[in-house]
N, C-alpha and C positions, 0 to 999 in steps of 0.2 A: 438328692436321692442317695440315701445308703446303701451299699450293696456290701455282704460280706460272702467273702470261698471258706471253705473248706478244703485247704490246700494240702500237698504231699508233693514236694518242689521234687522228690525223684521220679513222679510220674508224665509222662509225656502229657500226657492228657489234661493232667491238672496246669503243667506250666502252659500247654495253650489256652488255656480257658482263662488263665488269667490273661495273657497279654493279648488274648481280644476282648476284655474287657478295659486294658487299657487303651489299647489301639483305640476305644471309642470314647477314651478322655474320662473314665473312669479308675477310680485309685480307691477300690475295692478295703476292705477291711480282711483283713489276710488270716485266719485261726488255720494255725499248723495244728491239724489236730491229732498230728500223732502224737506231740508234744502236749498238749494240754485237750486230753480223747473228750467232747462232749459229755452232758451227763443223762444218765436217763430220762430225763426230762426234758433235756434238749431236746435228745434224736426223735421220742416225741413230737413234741413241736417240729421240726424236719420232716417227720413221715408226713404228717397232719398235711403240710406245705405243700409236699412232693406227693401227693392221693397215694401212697403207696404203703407197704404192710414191711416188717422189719425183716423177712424171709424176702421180700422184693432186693432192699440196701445190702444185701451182706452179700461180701465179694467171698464166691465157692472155690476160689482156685489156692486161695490163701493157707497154708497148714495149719494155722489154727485153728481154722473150719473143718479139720481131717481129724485135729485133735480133741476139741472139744463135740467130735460128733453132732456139730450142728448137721446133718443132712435127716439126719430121725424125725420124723415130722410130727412124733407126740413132744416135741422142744417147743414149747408154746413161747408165746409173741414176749413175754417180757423176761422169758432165761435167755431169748438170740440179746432181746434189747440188754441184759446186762454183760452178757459177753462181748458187743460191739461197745461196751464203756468200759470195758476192761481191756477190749485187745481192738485199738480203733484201727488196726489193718483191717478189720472185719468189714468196714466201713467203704460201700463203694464209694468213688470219688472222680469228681470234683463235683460238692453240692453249691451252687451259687443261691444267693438270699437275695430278691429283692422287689421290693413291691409288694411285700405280704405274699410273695409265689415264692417257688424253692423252684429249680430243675437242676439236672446230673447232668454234666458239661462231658457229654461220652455220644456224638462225639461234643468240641469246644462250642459249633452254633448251636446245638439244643438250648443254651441260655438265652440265645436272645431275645425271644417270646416275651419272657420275664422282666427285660429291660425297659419293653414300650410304656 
């Protein structure tokens, strides 16, 4: 079974969600994606995964959410999606992939659903 995170090893959250996916003998596919931000066609495919809209994934506490005025809500679905490819803090986290399912490890067991 392949399972890949969407990891951010300085958030708590992300680093639990990973090591209870090891804790269960999984060795996950790791995309640091502040290092290497998905592309819009990923987060796409992601939303699609996760039922959820791109104003759903974007984390609001972030300054680049203050900066680039994402809260205006005439900001239609594919200027958040290229702003979350440009600035992937924008990006809530930890997304887990697996089983053709996506969930947001917030808290770390919301992924497990996805593992059965």
């Amino acid at each position: 079974m392949g399972v890949r995170i969407y990891h951010n090893s300085r958030c708590s959250k992300s680093r639990g969600t990973l090591e209870l996916l090891r804790e269960r003998g999984l060795e996950p596919e790791v995309v640091h994606y502040l290092d290497t931000p998905p592309s819009v066609e990923e987060l796409k495919t992601l939303l699609r995964l996760l039922g959820m809209t791109p104003r759903q994934l974007l984390r609001t506490g972030e300054a680049e959410y203050e900066e680039l005025g994402l809260a205006d809500p005439a900001i239609a679905d594919e200027g958040i999606l290229q702003a979350m490819a440009a600035h992937p803090k924008l990006i809530e986290r930890p997304i887990v992939v697996a089983n053709g399912k996506a969930a947001i490890g917030r808290p770390p067991e919301a992924v497990l659903p996805i593992l059965a």
